[in-house]
Structure formats: C-alpha cells, structure tokens
C-alpha positions, 0 to 999 in steps of 0.5 A: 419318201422313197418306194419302200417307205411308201410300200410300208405305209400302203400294206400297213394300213396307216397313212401316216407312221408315227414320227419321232424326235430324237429326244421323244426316242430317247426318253422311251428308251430310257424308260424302258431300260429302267423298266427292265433293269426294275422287272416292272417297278419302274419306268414303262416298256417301250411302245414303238408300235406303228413307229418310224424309225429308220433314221434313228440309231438303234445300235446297242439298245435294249429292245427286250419285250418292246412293242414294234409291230408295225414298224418300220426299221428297214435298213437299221443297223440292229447288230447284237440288239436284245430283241427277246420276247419283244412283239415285232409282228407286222414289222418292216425290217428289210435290209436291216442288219441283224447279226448276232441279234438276240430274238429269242422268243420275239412274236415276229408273226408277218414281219418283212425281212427281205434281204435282211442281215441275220447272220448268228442271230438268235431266234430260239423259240420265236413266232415266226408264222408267215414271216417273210425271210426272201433272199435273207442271210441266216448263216449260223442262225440258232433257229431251235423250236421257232414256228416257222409255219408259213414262212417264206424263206426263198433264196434264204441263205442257210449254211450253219443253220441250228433247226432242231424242232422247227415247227413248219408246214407245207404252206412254208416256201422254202424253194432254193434256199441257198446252203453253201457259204457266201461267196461259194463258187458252186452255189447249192440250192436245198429246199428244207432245213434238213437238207441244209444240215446234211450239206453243212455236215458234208462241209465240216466233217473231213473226212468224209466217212467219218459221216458216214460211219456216224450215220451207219454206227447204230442205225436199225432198220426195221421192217414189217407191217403197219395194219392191224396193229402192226405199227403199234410192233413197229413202235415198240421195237423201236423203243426197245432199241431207243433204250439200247441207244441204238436209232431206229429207222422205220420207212413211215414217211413219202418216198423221196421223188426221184426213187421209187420204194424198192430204192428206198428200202435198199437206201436205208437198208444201206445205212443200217448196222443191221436190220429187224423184219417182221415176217408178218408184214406183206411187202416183207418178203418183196423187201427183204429179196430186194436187200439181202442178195445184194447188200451185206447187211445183218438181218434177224427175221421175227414174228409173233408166235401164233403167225406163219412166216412165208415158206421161200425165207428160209432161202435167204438163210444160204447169205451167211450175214443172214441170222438162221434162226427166226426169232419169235415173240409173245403179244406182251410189250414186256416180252417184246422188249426182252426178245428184242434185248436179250435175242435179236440184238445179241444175234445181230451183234454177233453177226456185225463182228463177222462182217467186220472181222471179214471187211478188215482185211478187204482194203 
C-alpha cells in the first residue's frame, strides 16, 4: 500500500475499502448499463461507494448516475467517461486522467482532484462545494453554472476556461491559478476566473484593439447617487440602456487594490462610449472633474426635476464633447425610460459621431 492509498483510507474513515474482482466490477457494470439503456426498467445503478478501483480499467464506461463517493479512483485513466449526475462527493481522483470527461451536474462536493487531468471536461451545473482542484489541468473546461463555493483551485491551470455563472464565495482559494497555455514560457498567475477570461481574450483576439473596441462598442457609464433611492435611478437607467442593447456600468463594486476611486472612475469612464451622471449624487461633482477635462468622452448631466444641479456644472459645458443642456426627468419609471430613449441617448450619439468624425483623421 503506498502513501496515497494510505492518506485515502485515513481521511475516509474506512480501514478497509471495498475490494473488487474483475468479474464482481464487470457485472455491476453491466447491470448498470442495462439500467441506463432501460431508464430504470431493468438492471441496477452502480454502487461503487466506498470502493477500490484504482487498478481496474475504467476507459470507455458509462458512469452516468453512479454511486462513487468515497471512492478511490486516483490515477484512472477516465477520458471521455459519462460521469453526469453521478455522486462523486468525497472521492479520491488525484492524478486521475479526465480529459474530455462529461461531469455534468455530478455531486463532486469534497472530492480530491489534486493534479488531476481535466482538460475540456464537462462540469456543467456540477456541486463542487469545497472540492479540492490543486495543481489540477482545466484548460478548456466548461465550468457554466457549477458551485464551486469553497473550492480550492490553487496553481489550477485555467487557459480557456468556460465560467459563465459560477457560484462562488470568498471562502473559495483560488491563489495563482495559472492562465497562460502548458508550456507558456511566461507563466501568468490570475486569482479569479474572470481574470482568466480576460487573459484568454488578450491570447485569442489579434489584434489587440479588436478587444477593446468590443469592450468600449457600447459601454455606458453611469453615475450618481446610491442613498435615498438613488440606486433604484441607477437601476432603471440601467435597464433602460439594457433595452437599447447597450451595457451599462455602474461602479457598486470594491475598488480594485491598487488604485484608489478616482482612478477607478477614470477607468471606467475610459471605456465607455458615453457616460450619463445624475447631478443629484454627491461624489458626482468630484467624479465628473476628475473625467471631462482629461478624457474625451460623451457626457449627458440628468437630474430630477424638483432637484438643483451644483452651480460650477455648467463650467464643464466649455469641453465641446460635453452635451449642453442638463437633461431632466419626472419620479415615474415610465418617464425615465423615455428620457433616457428618446433624449439622452440621441444626444450622446450625436456627440459620439463628432468625436468620431473628429479621431478619423487623427492617425
């Protein structure tokens, strides 16, 4: 018995695993593929629980809905294996070879996969609360809707990774997850999937402005106040642009640790096609003199009428990508949306053909 397989047996529980003949392993199988093939009619769902299986071959089974938790299936080579909705919670697959395995919706909940090999694995949807992915190879995994709270992905390899709606939490460890292909001279460390994403863009989209351009395309920034209702303006601004299919940004989020909020706000003021501000906001004033006199972007000033905009914003007004006139609103949603149609969109267009018209001839 070697350390792993005794490391196995200790943090199980179990003094001994279950050991299987090949003959015992083929008829479970079997039964198990009938039970599939029949939708339940006949044969029985495989109960591996608890079992040994190390040494048997598992290459080109059907696994789909087994019963594997606790088991030990370390260094298998499980390539292309159907393990959807199968219950894998507590098992022991270190260095185990998944590529291209199907592990859609599996309960994976505390498994061990420690070094593992799952590139272009399937993990759609799957529980995988406090799993364990150190040093694991995931490049080009479809890792959409899975639970990842509480797993530890730690020098994880994550290049080409599909995440979109991961479910995660800050108990998640995810230090120096490795974004950059296998035998990248540069290895590049990220610490969260988006960062990933962003990386993995920066590799595949040449050049590089085509990214940027996609990022800036139809980026709305908006500012204002989040107290006293303000957020619920925010809000529907916010959904008023989603229905004109522009993407609106609205800085509700921690600030990035190595910038403080004024370089925040220029960032993201530096990636909008234009930019609505609410005069009723606080910080507005502060925000808009840290943007307009130093990047060219649209900017339409709002505000509720009933409310007094602060007297130095017409001084912006000499920055000839600024619109002029201070757009205002009534407290109905109804109104809101179609100020924001019909008035602050068409102005802000109007001035992004300027400054486009303008940075045609500045190359």
């Amino acid at each position: 018995m070697d350390w792993y397989e005794s490391k196995e047996r200790v943090e199980c529980g179990f003094m001994e695993m279950r050991k299987l003949t090949r003959e015992e392993l083929h008829e479970i199988l079997a039964s198990h593929r009938l039970w599939i093939s029949t939708d339940g009619r006949r044969g029985s769902r495989a109960d591996l629980e608890n079992a040994y299986l190390r040494n048997h071959m598992l290459k080109g089974e059907c696994l789909k809905a087994a019963k594997l938790s606790w088991a030990s299936i370390s260094d298998n080579d499980l390539s292309g294996v159907d393990l959807s909705h199968a219950d894998l919670s507590c098992a022991y697959l270190q260095r185990a070879n998944l590529t291209n395995a199907n592990l859609a919706e599996a309960n994976l909940t505390a498994a061990r996969f420690d070094h593992a090999r799952l590139i272009a694995a399937n993990l759609r949807g799957a529980r995988a609360e406090d799993t364990v992915f150190l040093s694991a190879n995931l490049e080009h995994a479809i890792l959409n809707e899975a639970n990842l709270a509480g797993a530890k992905l730690s020098e994880a390899r994550v290049y080409g990774v599909a995440a979109w709606d991961v479910e995660s939490h800050r108990y998640s460890v995810w230090r120096g997850m490795f974004a950059n292909p296998a035998g990248f001279a540069l290895p590049i460390k990220v610490y969260n999937l988006s960062a990933a994403h962003f990386v993995y863009s920066l590799y595949q989209v040449q050049p590089i402005e085509q990214l940027l351009n996609a990022a800036t395309y139809r980026s709305v920034f908006i500012l204002g106040r989040f107290e006293d209702g303000g957020i619920d303006t925010l809000d529907k601004i916010a959904v008023a642009l989603q229905m004109e299919d522009y993407i609106p940004i609205v800085y509700s989020f921690q600030r990035p640790l190595a910038h403080d909020h004024t370089d925040t706000v220029r960032t993201l003021a530096g990636m909008a096609r234009f930019i609505i501000a609410d005069l009723s906001g606080p910080s507005v004033p502060h925000e808009l003199m840290a943007i307009v006199p130093h990047i060219e972007v649209p900017t339409v000033r709002i505000i509720e009428m009933g409310r007094k905009s602060y007297s130095l914003s017409r001084d912006l007004e000499r920055y000839p990508w600024m619109v002029g006139q201070i757009v205002t609103f009534g407290s109905q949603d109804e109104d809101l949306s179609r100020v924001v149609r019909d008035e602050v969109i068409p102005a802000a267009e109007s001035k992004c053909a300027e400054l486009l018209e303008r940075l045609r001839d500045y190359d």
